[in-house]
MIFIRO-665404 format. One line per field, with one value per residue (C-alpha): x, y, z; residue number from 1; residue in one letter. Coordinates in steps of 0.25 Angstrom, whole numbers, always signed. Layout:
x = (X  ...)
y = (Y  ...)
z = (Z  ...)
i = (NUM  ...)
aa = (A  ...)
end
This chain:
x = (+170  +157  +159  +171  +162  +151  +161  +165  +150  +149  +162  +156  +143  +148  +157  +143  +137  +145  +147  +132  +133  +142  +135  +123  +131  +136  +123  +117  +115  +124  +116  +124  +138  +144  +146  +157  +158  +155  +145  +150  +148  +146  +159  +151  +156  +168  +165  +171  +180  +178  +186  +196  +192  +206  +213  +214  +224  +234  +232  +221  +209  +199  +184  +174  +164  +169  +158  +160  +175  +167  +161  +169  +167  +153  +146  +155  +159  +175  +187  +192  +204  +197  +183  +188  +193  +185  +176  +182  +184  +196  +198  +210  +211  +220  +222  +224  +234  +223  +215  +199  +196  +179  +171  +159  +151  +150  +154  +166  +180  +188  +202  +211  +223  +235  +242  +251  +250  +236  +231  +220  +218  +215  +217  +214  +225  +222  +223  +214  +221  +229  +223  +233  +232  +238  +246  +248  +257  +263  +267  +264  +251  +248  +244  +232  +226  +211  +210  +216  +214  +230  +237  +253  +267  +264  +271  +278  +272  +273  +261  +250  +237  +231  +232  +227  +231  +231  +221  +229  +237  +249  +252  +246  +246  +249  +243  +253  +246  +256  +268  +261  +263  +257  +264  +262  +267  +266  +253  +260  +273  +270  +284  +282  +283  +280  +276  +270  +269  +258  +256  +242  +242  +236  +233  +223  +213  +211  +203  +208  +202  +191  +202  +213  +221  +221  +218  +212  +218  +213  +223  +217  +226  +226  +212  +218  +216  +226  +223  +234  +239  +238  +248  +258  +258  +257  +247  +241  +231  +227  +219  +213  +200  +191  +186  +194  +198  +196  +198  +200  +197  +192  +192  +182  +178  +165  +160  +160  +176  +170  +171  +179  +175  +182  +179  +181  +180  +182  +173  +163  +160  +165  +172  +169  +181  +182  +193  +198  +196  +201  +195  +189  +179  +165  +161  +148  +145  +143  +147  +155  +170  +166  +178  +177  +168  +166  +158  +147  +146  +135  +144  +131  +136  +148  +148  +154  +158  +157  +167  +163  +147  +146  +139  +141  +136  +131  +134  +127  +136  +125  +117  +131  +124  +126  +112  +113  +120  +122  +125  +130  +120  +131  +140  +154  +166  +164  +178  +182  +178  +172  +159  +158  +159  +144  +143  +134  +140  +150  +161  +168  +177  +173  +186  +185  +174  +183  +173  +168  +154  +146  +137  +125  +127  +111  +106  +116  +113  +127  +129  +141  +149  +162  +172  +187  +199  +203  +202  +196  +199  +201  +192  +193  +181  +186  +185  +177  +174  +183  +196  +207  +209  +212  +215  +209  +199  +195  +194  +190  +187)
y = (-158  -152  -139  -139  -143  -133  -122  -126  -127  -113  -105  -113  -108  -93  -96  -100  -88  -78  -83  -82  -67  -63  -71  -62  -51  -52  -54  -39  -27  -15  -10  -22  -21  -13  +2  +5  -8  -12  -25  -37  -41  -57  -58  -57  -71  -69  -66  -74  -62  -61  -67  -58  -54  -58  -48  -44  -41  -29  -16  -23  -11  -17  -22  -10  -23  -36  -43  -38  -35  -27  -18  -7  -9  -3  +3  +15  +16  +22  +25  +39  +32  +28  +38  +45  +36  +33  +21  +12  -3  -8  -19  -25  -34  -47  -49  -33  -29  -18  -13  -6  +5  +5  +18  +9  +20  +18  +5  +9  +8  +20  +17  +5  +6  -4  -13  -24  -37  -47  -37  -46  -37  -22  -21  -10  -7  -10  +5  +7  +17  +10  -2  -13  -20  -34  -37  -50  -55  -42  -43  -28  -19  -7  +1  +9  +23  +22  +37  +40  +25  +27  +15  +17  +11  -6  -12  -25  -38  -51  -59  -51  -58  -52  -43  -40  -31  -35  -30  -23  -15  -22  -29  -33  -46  -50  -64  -69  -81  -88  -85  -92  -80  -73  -59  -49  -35  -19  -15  +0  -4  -20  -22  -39  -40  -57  -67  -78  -91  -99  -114  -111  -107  -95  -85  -77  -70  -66  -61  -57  -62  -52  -49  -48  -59  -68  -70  -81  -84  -91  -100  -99  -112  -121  -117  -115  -105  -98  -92  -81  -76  -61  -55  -66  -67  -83  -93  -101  -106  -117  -124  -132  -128  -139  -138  -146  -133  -124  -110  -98  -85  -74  -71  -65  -65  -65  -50  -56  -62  -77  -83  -82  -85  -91  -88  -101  -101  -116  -122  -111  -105  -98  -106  -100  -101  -99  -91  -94  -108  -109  -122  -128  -119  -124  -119  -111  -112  -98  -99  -103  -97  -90  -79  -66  -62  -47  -43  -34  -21  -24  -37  -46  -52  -57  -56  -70  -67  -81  -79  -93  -90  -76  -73  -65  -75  -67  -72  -66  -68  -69  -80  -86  -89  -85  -78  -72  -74  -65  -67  -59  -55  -58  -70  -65  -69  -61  -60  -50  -37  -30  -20  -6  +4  +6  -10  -9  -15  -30  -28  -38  -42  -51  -59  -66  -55  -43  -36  -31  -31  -22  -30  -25  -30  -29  -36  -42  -34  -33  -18  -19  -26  -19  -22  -21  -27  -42  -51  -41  -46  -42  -29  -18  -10  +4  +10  +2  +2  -1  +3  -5  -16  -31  -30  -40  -32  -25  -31  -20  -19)
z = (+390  +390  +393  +383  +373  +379  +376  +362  +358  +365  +357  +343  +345  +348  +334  +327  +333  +329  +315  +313  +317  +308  +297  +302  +302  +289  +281  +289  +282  +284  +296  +306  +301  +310  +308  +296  +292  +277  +275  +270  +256  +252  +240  +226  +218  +211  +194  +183  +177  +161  +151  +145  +131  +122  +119  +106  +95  +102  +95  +89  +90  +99  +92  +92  +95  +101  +95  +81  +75  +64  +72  +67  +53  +51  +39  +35  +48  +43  +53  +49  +42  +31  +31  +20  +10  -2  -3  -12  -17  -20  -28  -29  -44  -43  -57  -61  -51  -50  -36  -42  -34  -34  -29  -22  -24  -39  -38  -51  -50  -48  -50  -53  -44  -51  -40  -38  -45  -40  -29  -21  -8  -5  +10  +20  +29  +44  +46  +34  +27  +18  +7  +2  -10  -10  -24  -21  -32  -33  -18  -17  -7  -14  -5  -7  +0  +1  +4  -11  -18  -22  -22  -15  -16  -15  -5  -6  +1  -3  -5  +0  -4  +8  +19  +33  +44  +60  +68  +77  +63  +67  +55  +39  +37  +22  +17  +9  +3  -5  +4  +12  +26  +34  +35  +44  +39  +43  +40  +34  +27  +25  +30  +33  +48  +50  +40  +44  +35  +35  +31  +23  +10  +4  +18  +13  +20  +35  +47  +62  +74  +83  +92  +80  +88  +76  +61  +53  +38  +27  +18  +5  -4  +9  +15  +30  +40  +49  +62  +66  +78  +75  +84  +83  +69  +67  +64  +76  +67  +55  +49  +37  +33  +31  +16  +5  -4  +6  +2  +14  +9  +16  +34  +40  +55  +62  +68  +83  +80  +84  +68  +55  +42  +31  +16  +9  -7  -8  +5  -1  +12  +24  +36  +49  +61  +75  +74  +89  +89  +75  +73  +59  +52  +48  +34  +30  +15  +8  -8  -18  -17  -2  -2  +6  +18  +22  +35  +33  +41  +51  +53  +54  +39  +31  +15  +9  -5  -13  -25  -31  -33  -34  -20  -8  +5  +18  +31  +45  +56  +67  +59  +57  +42  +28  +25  +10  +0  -13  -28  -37  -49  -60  -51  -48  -38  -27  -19  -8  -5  +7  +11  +10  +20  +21  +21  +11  -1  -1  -12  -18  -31  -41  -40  -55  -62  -60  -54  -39  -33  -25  -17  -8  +7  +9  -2  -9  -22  -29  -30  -44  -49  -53  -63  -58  -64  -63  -51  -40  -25  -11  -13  -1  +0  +6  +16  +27  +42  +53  +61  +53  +45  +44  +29  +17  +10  +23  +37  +45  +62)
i = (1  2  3  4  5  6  7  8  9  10  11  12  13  14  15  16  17  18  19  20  21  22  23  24  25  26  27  28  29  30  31  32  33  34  35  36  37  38  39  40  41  42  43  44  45  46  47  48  49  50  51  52  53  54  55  56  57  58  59  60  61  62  63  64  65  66  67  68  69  70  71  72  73  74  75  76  77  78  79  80  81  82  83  84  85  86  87  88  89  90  91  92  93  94  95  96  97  98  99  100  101  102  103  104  105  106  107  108  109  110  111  112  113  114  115  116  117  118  119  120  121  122  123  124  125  126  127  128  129  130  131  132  133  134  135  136  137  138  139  140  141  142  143  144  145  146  147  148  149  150  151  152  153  154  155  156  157  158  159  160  161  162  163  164  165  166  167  168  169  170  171  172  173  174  175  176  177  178  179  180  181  182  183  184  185  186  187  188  189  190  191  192  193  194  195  196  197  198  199  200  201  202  203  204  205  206  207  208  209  210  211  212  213  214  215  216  217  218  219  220  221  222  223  224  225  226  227  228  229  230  231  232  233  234  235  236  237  238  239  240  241  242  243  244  245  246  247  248  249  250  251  252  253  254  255  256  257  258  259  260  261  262  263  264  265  266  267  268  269  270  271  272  273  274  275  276  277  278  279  280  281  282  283  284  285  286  287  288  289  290  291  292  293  294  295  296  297  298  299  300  301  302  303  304  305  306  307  308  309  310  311  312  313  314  315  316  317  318  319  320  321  322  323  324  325  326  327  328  329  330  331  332  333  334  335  336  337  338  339  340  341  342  343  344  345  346  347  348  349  350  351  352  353  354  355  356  357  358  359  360  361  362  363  364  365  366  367  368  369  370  371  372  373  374  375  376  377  378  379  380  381  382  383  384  385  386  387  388  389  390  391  392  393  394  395  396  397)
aa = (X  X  X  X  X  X  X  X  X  X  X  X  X  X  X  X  X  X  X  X  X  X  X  X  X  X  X  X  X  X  X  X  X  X  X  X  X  X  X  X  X  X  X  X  X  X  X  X  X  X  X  X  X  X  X  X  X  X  X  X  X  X  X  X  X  X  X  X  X  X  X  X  X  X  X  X  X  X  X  X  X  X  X  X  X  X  X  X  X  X  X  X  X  X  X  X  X  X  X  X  X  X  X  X  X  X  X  X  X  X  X  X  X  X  X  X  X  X  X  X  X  X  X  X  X  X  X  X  X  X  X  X  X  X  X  X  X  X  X  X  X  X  X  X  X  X  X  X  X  X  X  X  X  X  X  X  X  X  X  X  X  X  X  X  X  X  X  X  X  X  X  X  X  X  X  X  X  X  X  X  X  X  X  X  X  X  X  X  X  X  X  X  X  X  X  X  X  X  X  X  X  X  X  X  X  X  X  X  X  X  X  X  X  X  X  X  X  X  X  X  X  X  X  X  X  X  X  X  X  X  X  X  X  X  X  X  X  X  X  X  X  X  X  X  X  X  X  X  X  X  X  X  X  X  X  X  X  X  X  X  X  X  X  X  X  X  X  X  X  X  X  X  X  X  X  X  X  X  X  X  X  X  X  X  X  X  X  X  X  X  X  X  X  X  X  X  X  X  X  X  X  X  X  X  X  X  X  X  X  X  X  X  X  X  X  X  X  X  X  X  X  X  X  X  X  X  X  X  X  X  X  X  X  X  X  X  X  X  X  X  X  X  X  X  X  X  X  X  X  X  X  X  X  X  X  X  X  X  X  X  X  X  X  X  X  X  X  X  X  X  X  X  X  X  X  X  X  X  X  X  X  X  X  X  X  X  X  X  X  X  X  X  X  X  X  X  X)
end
């Protein structure tokens, strides 16, 4: 028994032994492997891999800057579509079934172009060649080419309070208001393509998601909002705002995609929405009858037109505050509109004065005031940076 034991303790210790050697071995430089043969490496920890970035929209064209869907709407910074055209503001008269054409440069109307009856949007096509006026009640877009100012052949559409363009050009997508759909159409011929009814009432106004995946729409008469799923054409989103009254108006998201904001002429104020999450907004108080947003060209600031009292508020979106806030010399009802090229100057209509202002974006100075025919709207400012269009008065990326 003891020189079996005396044997295992002898083959365990030559086990031990040898062991320890090639541990020794192991950790020696270069010099004591033997001759051609590589050193061994210690396995480096294994990385977590990154998260895959969503994919956006297909066909979509991708965001010059991740962190700022503006970035390609810089001061006079025009694509070669539009270079050459004119500068222009078109003013498009509810009441006179009439579009004022405005040289900025003299701030006097030029031209009066007749239209279909209660026109209340001039919109640039998402290839940015082509502007449509909405007739509304005359259920017509005349078309209207900014290179010549010379209005076309209207082309019928029902309803078409507003209208906006998928990111990837696929599809315009007219806001029928009081029939109530959604409808998607061909962005050339505006041959209806799907229409989508909606429970809301009064689908108004609209912006798309950073990676143009979805779309949040306000509901003026029931004060919802709708979340839309961009490539399947359907709502996958609702909800109550939490203001008795409430009143949606204008859509505008955030430059680093993260936020929405809601004009709201009845809470006075903009609600701001994680659009993702799509749970209830929290309200920040701007002015009586808050009503169109318009991003500024550095994309630091938003103007907020306050239609009920006469003032333009401005929000920074790194302070995440409003900081300034302007009022017009004489009162007024500042509606929509959009900035210059240059990004110099905020225009907006006067939507019960019949008039249009030219408002400094440095120092809040209003520049004119502008006489045009009866009730002046959804004012497109003509032409402006960026690649394409999402519609309203001039969405641009």
């Amino acid at each position: 028994m003891a020189h079996t034991a005396q044997r295992h303790l002898t083959a365990r210790t030559r086990t031990l032994l040898a062991a320890a050697l090639l541990t020794a071995l192991a950790g020696c430089g270069t010099a004591n492997h033997p001759e051609g043969a590589a050193p061994v490496k210690k396995a480096a920890p294994a990385l977590p891999k990154p998260a895959a970035a969503p994919a956006g929209l297909p066909g979509m064209p991708p965001l010059l800057d991740p962190h700022d869907v503006y970035a390609a709407d810089r001061p006079n910074k025009l694509s070669p579509v539009v270079r050459d055209f004119p500068s222009r503001v078109y003013v498009p008269n509810t009441n006179s079934n009439t579009v004022s054409v405005i040289d900025p440069t003299t701030y006097q109307v030029v031209e009066t172009i007749p239209v279909g009856v209660q026109p209340q949007h001039v919109v640039p096509s998402w290839d940015m060649k082509t502007l449509w006026v909405n007739n509304n009640r005359g259920h017509t877009l005349t078309p209207i080419d900014p290179a010549t100012g010379v209005a076309g052949k209207p082309v019928e559409v029902h309803d078409p309070y507003n209208l906006y363009f998928t990111p990837d050009g696929k599809y315009a997508v007219v806001m029928a208001s009081l029939d109530r759909e959604l409808v998607f159409r061909d962005p050339h011929t505006m041959e209806r393509k799907k229409s989508v009814p909606v429970s809301c009432f009064g689908v108004n106004h609209a912006d798309f998601s950073a990676d143009g995946r979805y779309f949040v729409v306000s509901c003026e008469f029931s004060g919802e909002l709708l979340k839309v799923d961009t490539e399947k054409m359907e709502v996958i989103g609702q909800q109550k705002l939490p203001f008795d009254g409430a009143m949606p108006q204008d859509v505008k998201i955030s430059p680093d995609g993260k936020t929405f904001y809601i004009a709201d002429m009845m809470a006075h104020g903009m609600w701001v929405l994680d659009g993702e999450k799509f749970t209830t907004p929290t309200l920040l108080p701007t002015g009586k009858g808050c009503h169109g947003l318009y991003v500024g060209r550095d994309s630091r600031e938003m103007y907020v037109s306050n239609r009920g009292e006469g003032s333009v508020s401005v929000f920074d979106f790194e302070q995440k505050k409003l900081t300034k806030k302007w009022s017009l010399p004489d009162g007024g009802s500042p509606d929509m509109g959009g900035v210059s090229a240059d990004g110099k100057v905020l225009w907006l209509s006067g939507r019960y004065d019949s008039e249009v202002y030219a408002i400094d974006t440095a120092t809040g100075k209003q520049l004119a005031r502008i006489p045009v025919g009866s009730g002046p709207h959804g004012l497109a400012v003509y032409p402006q940076p960026g690649r394409y269009s999402l519609g309203h008065t001039g969405i641009f990326r």
